[in-house]
Phi, psi and omega in degrees: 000122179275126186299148189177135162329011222254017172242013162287347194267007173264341214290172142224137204258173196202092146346093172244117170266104175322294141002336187213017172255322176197124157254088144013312182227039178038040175267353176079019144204151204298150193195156158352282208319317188301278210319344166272320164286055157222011194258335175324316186307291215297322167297328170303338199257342151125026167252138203230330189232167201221128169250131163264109191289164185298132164233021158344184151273114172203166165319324175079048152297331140236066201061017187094016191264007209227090168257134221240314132244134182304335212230043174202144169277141221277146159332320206265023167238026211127224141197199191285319187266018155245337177302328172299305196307323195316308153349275170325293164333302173286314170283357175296350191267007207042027213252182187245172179219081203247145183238148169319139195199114203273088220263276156351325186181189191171162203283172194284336168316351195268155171339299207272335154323324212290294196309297190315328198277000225253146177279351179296148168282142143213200214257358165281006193311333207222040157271332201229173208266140195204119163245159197269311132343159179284021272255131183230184186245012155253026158298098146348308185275005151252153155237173198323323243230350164236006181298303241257102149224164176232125202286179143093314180282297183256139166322311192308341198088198209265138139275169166267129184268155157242021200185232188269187185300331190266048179207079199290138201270117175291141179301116124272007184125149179243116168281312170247077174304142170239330172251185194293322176312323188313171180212136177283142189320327182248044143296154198304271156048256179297296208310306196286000161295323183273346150323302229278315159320304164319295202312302180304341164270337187318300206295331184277293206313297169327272194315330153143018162321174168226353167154206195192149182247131201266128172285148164069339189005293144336331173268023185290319185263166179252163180032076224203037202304343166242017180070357166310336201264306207289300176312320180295308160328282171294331156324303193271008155308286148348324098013305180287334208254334175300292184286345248193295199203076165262025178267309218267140203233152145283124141240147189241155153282078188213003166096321204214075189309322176304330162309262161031265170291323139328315167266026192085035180250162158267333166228140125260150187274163213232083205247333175277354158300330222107091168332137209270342195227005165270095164347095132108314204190161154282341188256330168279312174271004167262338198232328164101355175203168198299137150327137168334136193046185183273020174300123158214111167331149172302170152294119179330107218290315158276093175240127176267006171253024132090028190250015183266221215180074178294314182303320180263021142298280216287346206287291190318286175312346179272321163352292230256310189314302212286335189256028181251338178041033179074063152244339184215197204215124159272119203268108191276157173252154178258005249036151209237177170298004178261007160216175164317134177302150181313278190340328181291296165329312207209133193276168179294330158279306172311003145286340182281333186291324186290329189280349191255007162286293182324304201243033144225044167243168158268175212110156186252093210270148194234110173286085169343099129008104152085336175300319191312343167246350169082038175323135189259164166276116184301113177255160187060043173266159151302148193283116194251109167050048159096003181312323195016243187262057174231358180285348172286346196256000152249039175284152158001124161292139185277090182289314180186188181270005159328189232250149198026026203057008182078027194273286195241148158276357165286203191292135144313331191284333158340281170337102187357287179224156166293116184295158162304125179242036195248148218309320188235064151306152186237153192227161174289303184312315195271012176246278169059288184234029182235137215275354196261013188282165188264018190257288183317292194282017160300286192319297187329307173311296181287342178321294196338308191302288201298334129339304178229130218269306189260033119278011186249194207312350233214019215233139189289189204203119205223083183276138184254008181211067192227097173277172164281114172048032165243155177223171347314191183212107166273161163189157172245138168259148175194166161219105162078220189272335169322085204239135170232161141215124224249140188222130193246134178214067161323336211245186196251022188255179207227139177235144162228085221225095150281128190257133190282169204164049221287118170191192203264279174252151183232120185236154178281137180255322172186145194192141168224097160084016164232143171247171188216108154234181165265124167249081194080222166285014189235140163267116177288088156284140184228088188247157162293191172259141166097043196238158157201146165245155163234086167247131191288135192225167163202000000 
């Protein structure tokens, strides 16, 4: 049987920030070992694939995003044999395992920074981008995408950052070079970071990874104004993973799947419809400013006072859809560690309404640690390890009501970050067996997906009810006659809604607070505020 990717189109992934899911040997921070006695849990809930925020070795200035080595795991999660072992585990479970890969940049602590910084030529000289010059952001002659250097630090002149100031940018390369430092993408240089890459996935993919969810994916080659050098990159990364490891998957961070995919990922998250339940943007709400050019996302489609715009969701999404034609996957998130929790946003029944939406869309859909109980965002923590205002979305997974939640058995003053202590923190335990819980109809949903075949990744996507600033919002999935429609209703208003619609029988598979019948050539819906159906039609 010829090997393939082809068990992306059922999965569904599940988000582990290591550091906050389970601790294991009571030091207050999340480690290898917890995340394997947790994985039976995480397979009860019906996620078969698992992404892992970075766990190398670094300083951690940004959260393990600032890597000092690619090819060891930092002590306070372990090691390299427990990381194997992790493997081994998940897949006797049948499950998948992909970890973060840090692409971009490394910490000023790694080896080959040390080596780089150095005026002597050596063979780290042309990992990183060095300019000989002062470089400031009032220079005419940069634009945004070449301002960021840090002066000062080295004999050597200015590095280029790719983040914060301690995350030095690895050289790929100039699509177009303009000053004398640049280096063109097949300069000896560039050419060997991206060796040093291959090697560092050789190394995970051989232990028994299953792929990398990519950071930044995009900011690798500079100036790079129409994408030709960063598409041409992953290709040929994609080349590799073809000929080499064809089990094995990219998903990037970039946002911007018709790119994306294009450049060889299998999945991207899908961020330029409008996060469905975030006011404006991901980048606006996290960060305080706008996407790049004049794009600007819709409005949130979940709103319970009815004020988004499923029609310019769906406008966006359809973009993206139609040019990706089944060559990748658009991945919707329930939320990660870069924005605020789905909780903040939505209450616990509209949340169960965003999950049967989440996991009867297409794509390969991805699940937040703790969203599955509805962990709320902790505000006015302090900024924990480059965390700034993203630090309320990685507190403790809530396990039960013991003693730290049943994260660790340490001191509280211990403890990574501090669990929610507040009287209705919600736990695994107490949702658990209860059927009206946001756990239970989580579980529920994805049976549903992995149950029926044009609800998964690969099932075509139709809408049949989708206005401009009107709700519901209908739509259908199928393959061939095999047909569903599924109908979301976020707001608090009450529908009475016929819809045209021709079909023999309509059976409900799962519903909240609405009902369907057939009248003819129509289909009726009668919802409550806050409903969604799933219906099997023929």
């Amino acid at each position: 049987m010829k090997r393939s990717t082809q068990w992306l189109k059922d999965c569904v992934f599940y988000q582990v920030y290591p550091q906050s899911y389970y601790d294991s040997n009571d030091d207050g921070i999340g480690d290898i070992q917890g995340i394997i006695e947790k994985l039976d849990y995480i397979k009860n809930i019906g996620c078969d694939g698992i992404w892992l925020n970075p766990w190398y070795v670094s300083p951690f200035n940004d959260a393990g995003y600032d890597i000092t080595d690619f090819y060891q795991i930092a002590p306070r999660y372990g090691n390299n044999d427990d990381a194997k072992r992790l493997f081994e585990e998940a897949h006797k479970r049948g499950m998948h395992v992909i970890i973060d890969l840090v692409a971009g940049h490394t910490s000023l602590e790694c080896s080959w920074f040390k080596e780089s910084q150095k005026v002597e030529k050596n063979e780290y000289s042309d990992r990183y981008i060095w300019s000989p010059y002062m470089m400031w952001k009032g220079d005419p002659e940069l634009n945004r995408d070449e301002d960021y250097y840090v002066t000062g630090y080295s004999q050597r002149g200015a590095y280029k950052t790719n983040f914060y100031y301690n995350q030095p940018a690895l050289n790929y390369g100039y699509e177009k070079p303009k000053y004398e430092w640049e280096q063109p993408v097949d300069a000896e240089g560039p050419r060997s970071t991206v060796e040093e890459i291959k090697n560092i996935m050789r190394f995970w993919l051989n232990m028994g990874c299953d792929g990398f969810r990519v950071d930044m994916a995009s900011s690798l080659v500079k100036r790079d104004v129409n994408n030709r050098g960063i598409i041409r990159l992953w290709r040929e990364f994609r080349e590799m993973y073809d000929t080499e490891y064809p089990e094995a998957i990219l998903v990037s961070e970039w946002g911007d799947p018709s790119i994306a995919i294009k450049a060889g990922f299998h999945c991207d998250f899908e961020m330029q419809s409008g996060i469905p339940f975030i006011e404006d943007s991901l980048v606006r709400d996290v960060w305080g400013f706008n996407l790049p050019g004049e794009f600007k996302p819709p409005k949130p489609v979940f709103d319970i006072n009815g004020n988004g715009n499923p029609k310019g969701f769906f406008e966006n999404y359809f973009k993206h859809y139609k040019n990706i034609n089944h060559k990748g996957y658009m991945s919707i998130f329930s939320s990660n560690h870069d924005v605020n929790r789905i909780s903040k946003h939505l209450s616990p029944e509209e949340m169960k309404v965003f999950f049967a939406f989440q996991f009867t869309m297409p794509g390969v859909p991805f699940l937040y640690y703790g969203d599955e109980i509805g962990m709320k965002f902790i505000e006015g923590l302090a900024s924990k390890e480059g965390g700034t205002v993203r630090t309320g979305s990685r507190t403790p997974m809530q396990w039960n009501d013991w003693a730290n939640k049943g994260f660790s058995k340490c001191s509280p003053e211990d403890l990574y970050l501090p669990v929610d202590d507040s009287p209705n923190a919600p736990t695994v335990n107490a949702q658990y067996d209860d059927p009206n819980s946001i756990l239970s109809k989580v579980r529920e949903l994805i049976a549903i997906r992995k149950k029926y075949v044009p609800l998964q990744a690969n099932g075509d996507l139709k809408p049949i009810y989708v206005k401009k600033n009107k709700y519901p919002f209908i739509y259908e999935r199928s393959i061939k006659t095999n047909k569903f429609i599924i109908f979301i209703n976020p707001t608090k208003f009450e529908f009475e809604i016929p819809v045209k619609y021709k079909c023999s029988t309509l059976e409900c598979i799962s519903s909240l607070r609405v009902e369907a019948k057939k009248a003819g050539a129509e289909v009726v819906f009668k919802a409550q505020g806050v409903s969604y159906g799933i219906y099997k039609v023929k």
